[in-house]
N, C-alpha and C positions, 0 to 999 in steps of 0.2 A: 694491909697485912704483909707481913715481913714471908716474904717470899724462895729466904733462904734454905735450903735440904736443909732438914731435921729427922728426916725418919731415911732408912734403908731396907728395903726390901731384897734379899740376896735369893736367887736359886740357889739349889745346890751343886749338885752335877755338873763339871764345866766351867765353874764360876768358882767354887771354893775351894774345891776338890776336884782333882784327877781321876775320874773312874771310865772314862772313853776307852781305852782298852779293853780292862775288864766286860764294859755293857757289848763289847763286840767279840769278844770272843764268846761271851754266854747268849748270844742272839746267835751267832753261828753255831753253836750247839743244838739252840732250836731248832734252826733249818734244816740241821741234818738230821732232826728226830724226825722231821717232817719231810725227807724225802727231796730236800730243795738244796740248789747247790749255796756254797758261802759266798761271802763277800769280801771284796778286799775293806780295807779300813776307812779309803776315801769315797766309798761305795757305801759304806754304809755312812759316815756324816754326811754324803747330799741326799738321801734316802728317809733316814731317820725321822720322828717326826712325833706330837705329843698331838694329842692324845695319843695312849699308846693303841689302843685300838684303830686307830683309822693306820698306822703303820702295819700291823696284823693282818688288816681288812684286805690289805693290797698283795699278802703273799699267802696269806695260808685262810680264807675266806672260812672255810670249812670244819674249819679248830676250834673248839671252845677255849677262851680266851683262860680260861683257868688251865687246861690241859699245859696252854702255852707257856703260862709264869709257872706250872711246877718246875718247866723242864728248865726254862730262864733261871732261876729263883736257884735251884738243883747247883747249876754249872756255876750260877754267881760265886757264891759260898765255896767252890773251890780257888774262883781267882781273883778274890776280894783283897787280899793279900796284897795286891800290885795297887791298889787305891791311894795314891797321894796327895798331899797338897797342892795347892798350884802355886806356882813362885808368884810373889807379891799377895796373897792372899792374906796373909796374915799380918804384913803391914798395914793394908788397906782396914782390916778390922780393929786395929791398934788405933789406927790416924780417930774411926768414929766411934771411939772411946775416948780419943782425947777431947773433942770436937764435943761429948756431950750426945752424939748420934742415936737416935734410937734402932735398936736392928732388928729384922725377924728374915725368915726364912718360910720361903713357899716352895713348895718343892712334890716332884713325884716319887723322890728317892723311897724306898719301904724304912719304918719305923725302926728294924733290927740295923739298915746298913750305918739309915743318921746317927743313930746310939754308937755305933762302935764307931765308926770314924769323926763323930765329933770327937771323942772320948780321945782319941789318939790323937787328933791334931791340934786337942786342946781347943778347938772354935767353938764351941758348945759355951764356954763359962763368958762371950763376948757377944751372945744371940739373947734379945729378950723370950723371944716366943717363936719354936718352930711348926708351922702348920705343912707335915710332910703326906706321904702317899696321898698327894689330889692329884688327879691325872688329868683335870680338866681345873685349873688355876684362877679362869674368869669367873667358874661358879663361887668362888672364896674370897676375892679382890676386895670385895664388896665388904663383907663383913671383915675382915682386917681390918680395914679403914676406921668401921664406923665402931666396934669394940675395942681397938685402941685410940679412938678419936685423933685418928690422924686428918692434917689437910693436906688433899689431896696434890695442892703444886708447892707442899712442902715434902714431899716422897716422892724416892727416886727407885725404880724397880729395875735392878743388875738380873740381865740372865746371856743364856749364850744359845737360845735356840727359838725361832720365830713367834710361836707362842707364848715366850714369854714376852716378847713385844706387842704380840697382842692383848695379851693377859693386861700390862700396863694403861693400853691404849683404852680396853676397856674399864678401868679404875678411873681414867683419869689423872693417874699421875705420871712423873717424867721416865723415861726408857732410856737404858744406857746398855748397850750389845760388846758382850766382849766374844775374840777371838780365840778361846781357850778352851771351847768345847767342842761343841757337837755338830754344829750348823757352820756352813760355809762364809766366807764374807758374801758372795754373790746372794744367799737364801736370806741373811740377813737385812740386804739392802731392800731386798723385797717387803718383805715387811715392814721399813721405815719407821726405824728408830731416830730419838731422838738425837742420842749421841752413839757412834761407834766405838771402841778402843779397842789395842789392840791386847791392856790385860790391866787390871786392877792398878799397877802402880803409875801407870799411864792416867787414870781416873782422878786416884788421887794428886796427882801433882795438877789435874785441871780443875780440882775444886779446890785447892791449894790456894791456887793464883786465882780465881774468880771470889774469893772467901763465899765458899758454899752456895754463892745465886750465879747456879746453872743456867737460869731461862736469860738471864744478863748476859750471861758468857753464850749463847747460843744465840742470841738477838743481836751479837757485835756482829754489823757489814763493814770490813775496810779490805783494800787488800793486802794478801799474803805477801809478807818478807820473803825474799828466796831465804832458802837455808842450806848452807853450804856443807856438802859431806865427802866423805872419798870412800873410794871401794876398790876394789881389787881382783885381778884375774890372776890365780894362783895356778903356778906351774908345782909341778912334782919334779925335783931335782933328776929323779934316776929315769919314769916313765915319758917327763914332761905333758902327762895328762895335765887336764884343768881343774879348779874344784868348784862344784856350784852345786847351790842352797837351795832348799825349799823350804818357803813361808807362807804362813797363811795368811799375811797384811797384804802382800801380793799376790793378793787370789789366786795361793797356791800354788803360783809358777816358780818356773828355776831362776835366779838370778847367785851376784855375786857376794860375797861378805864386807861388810862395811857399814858407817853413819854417819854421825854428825861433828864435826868439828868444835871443839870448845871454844868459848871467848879465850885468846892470846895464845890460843895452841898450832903452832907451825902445822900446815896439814901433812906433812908425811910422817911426824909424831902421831900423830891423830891417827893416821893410817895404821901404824904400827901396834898403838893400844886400841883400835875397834878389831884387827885380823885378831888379837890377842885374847878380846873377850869375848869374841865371836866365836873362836875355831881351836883358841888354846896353840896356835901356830905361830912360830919366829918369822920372818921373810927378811929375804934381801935383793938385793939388783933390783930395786925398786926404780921404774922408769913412768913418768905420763903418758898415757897412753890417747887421752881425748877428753874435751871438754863439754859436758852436753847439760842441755834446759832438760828439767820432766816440770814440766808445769799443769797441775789437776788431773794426774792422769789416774783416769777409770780401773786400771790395774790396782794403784793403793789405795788401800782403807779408808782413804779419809782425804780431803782436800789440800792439799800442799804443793807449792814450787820448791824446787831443791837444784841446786846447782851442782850436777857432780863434776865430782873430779876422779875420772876412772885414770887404772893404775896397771900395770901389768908386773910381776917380782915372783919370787921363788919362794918357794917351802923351804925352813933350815932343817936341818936333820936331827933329832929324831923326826919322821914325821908322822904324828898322830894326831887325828882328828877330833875333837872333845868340844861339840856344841853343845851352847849356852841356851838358856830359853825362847830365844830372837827364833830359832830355824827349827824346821821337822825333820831335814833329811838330809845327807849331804850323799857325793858321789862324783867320783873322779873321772873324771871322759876325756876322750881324746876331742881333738876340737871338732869335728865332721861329728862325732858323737853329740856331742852338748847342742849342736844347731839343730838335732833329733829332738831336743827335750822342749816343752811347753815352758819359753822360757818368754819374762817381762819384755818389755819392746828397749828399756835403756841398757838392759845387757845382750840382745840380739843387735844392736847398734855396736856396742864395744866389742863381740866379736867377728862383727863383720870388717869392723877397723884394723884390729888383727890378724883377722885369717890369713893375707900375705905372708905374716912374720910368723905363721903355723911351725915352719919346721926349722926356724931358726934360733938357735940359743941364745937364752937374753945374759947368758952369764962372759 
C-alpha cells in the first residue's frame, strides 16, 4: 500500500486560526463571574487543556458546566472580532489542494464561531467535511476514518494541543504538533507526537521534500548537517539597551533575532536581511562577537546542530520595532536586566561574552 498522506485532518483553533487571545480573555471573564482571580496569557496555554471539562473540573468544580459556556460563549461574541488567520495557513491548504489532498476538520470550536470564521477566511470552500463542537475528539476519530474510508497511515492529524496528539494516536494515524496555538512546546513533547513544527509552512516544505511519505521522512537516521546562521545583540543608539525575543520553538525563552544563512549568501548580508525580517530594523557597527556549536539542544523544537555566528551592531534610527511571525514579544533591557530574563543557554553564553564591553560604545 502506497503509504503516502492522502487525507488531512486539521484542528481548528491554533492550527488555522488565531482565536488564543480571544478564548483567553473570555475564560478570564468566567473567572471573574466565578469569583477567581485571571490569568496571564502564558498561564493560561500551560493550563488549558481539552476536554473542556476536566480544564473547569480543576477551577471552578462546583459550576454547572452550562452556567460556565453562557458566561464563555457571552464574553466570546464580544471579542471574536480579534480572530485571525494564522500566517501560513492558507498556503498550507492551497499546497493540499494542489496535491489532490483530502481535508476535514475535527474540532471543539462551536458551530456559530466555524461558520463565520471560515466564511471570512475563506477556509471553508478548501475543507471537505467539518466535524466541530466534539469536546472529546477520540470518541469521533473512529468514524471519520471509517465513513470517509480513509487509511489510516495515509492521514495525518495537524493540531496544536496534546489531545489532539492523542486523538491521532488513538485513530491510528500520523500526528504533526504545531507551535501556534495553545499548548506549550514542553506539553507537547509530552504527549509525543509524531512530528513537531513550528507552523504549517514549516510542514509544508517537509512534505514537499519527502513527496508526501512522511513515515520515510521520519524513518531517515543519518546525522544532522550543521546549519549555519547568525544572530545579533542589538544596542539602542540613544539608551544602549539590548533587544531580546520571545519564542515559542525555544520553549519560550528570551533569546536574540536571527537564522539561517542562504546557499552563496555572505553572512553579514544574511545578518542584515534576518534583523530585517525579523524586527523591521536597519543595523550598523556590525562586529563578531563569538563563535558557538548548539547541537540537539532540549531548548529547540526539534532536533538540529547549528553553528552560530553571534554578532553584536546597533539600531539605525528610526527605531521601531515590527515582529514578524518568528517571536511573541520583544523588550529592550539594559544588559544586568536581560540576564534577569528566562533566557536560551546560546544567548546567555553571548552575553556573558559581552558583559565586559557592557558600557562601552561599539560605535
Amino acid at each position: 500500500m502506497d503509504e503516502r498522506i492522502q487525507n488531512v485532518i486539521f484542528d481548528w483553533s491554533g492550527t488555522l486560526v488565531d482565536d488564543l487571545p480571544a478564548a483567553w480573555q473570555a475564560t478570564n471573564f468566567v473567572f471573574r463571574q466565578a469569583g477567581l482571580p485571571e490569568m496571564t496569557l502564558e498561564q493560561f496555554r500551560a493550563e488549558f487543556c481539552l476536554p473542556f471539562k476536566k480544564f473547569y473540573d480543576r477551577y471552578t468544580p462546583t459550576l454547572p458546566l452550562e452556567q460556565l459556556e453562557e458566561w464563555f460563549h457571552g464574553h466570546f461574541k464580544e471579542v471574536a472580532h480579534q480572530v485571525t488567520e494564522l500566517p501560513h495557513a492558507r498556503g498550507f491548504l492551497e499546497f493540499c489542494r494542489q496535491r489532490g489532498l483530502r481535508t476535514f476538520v475535527l474540532s471543539s470550536v462551536h458551530p456559530t464561531y466555524y461558520e463565520v470564521q471560515s466564511t471570512a477566511t475563506g477556509f471553508g470552500q478548501w475543507l471537505e467535511h467539518p466535524y466541530v463542537q466534539v469536546y472529546d475528539k477520540r470518541s469521533k476519530i473512529h468514524e471519520i476514518l471509517n465513513t470517509h474510508h480513509l487509511e489510516p497511515r495515509q492521514t495525518l492529524f495537524i493540531g496544536d494541543m496534546e489531545h489532539d496528539i492523542e486523538t491521532a494516536r488513538h485513530g491510528g494515524v500520523w500526528s504533526c504538533a504545531v507551535l501556534t496555538g495553545y499548548n506549550t512546546l514542553q506539553q507537547l513533547r509530552v504527549a509525543e507526537p509524531d512530528l513537531i513544527v513550528e507552523h504549517l509552512g514549516e510542514l509544508r516544505q517537509i512534505l514537499k521534500h519527502c513527496d508526501l511519505n512522511l513515515g520515510r521522512y521520519l524513518s531517515q537516521t543519518h546525522a544532522l548537517t550543521p546549519i549555519p546562521t547568525v544572530g545579533a545583540l542589538i544596542y539602542h543608539p540613544q539608551t544602549r539597551k539590548v533587544l531580546m525575543l520571545r519564542t515559542h520553538k525555544w520553549s519560550n525563552l528570551w533569546g536574540i533575532p536571527g537564522g539561517k544563512i542562504k546557499g552563496g549568501e555572505p553572512s553579514e548580508l544574511a545578518l542584515h536581511r534576518e534583523i530585517k525580517e525579523e524586527t523591521g530594523l536597519d543595523i550598523t557597527h556590525v562586529r563578531l562577537a563569538l563563535v558557538q556549536d548548539c547541537i540537539h539542544s532540549n531548548e529547540f523544537y526539534r532536533p538540529a546542530h547549528f553553528l552560530l555566528l553571534n554578532y553584536t551592531c546597533d539600531a539605525l534610527e528610526p527605531v521601531v520595532v515590527q515582529l514578524n511571525d518568528e517571536a511573541q514579544e520583544f523588550r529592550w533591557c539594559s544588559l544586568e536586566e536581560a540576564f534577569q530574563l528566562p533566557l536560551n543557554q546560546p544567548t546567555r553564553i553571548l552575553l556573558e561574552k559581552v558583559r565586559p564591553q557592557s558600557s562601552t560604545s561599539l560605535s
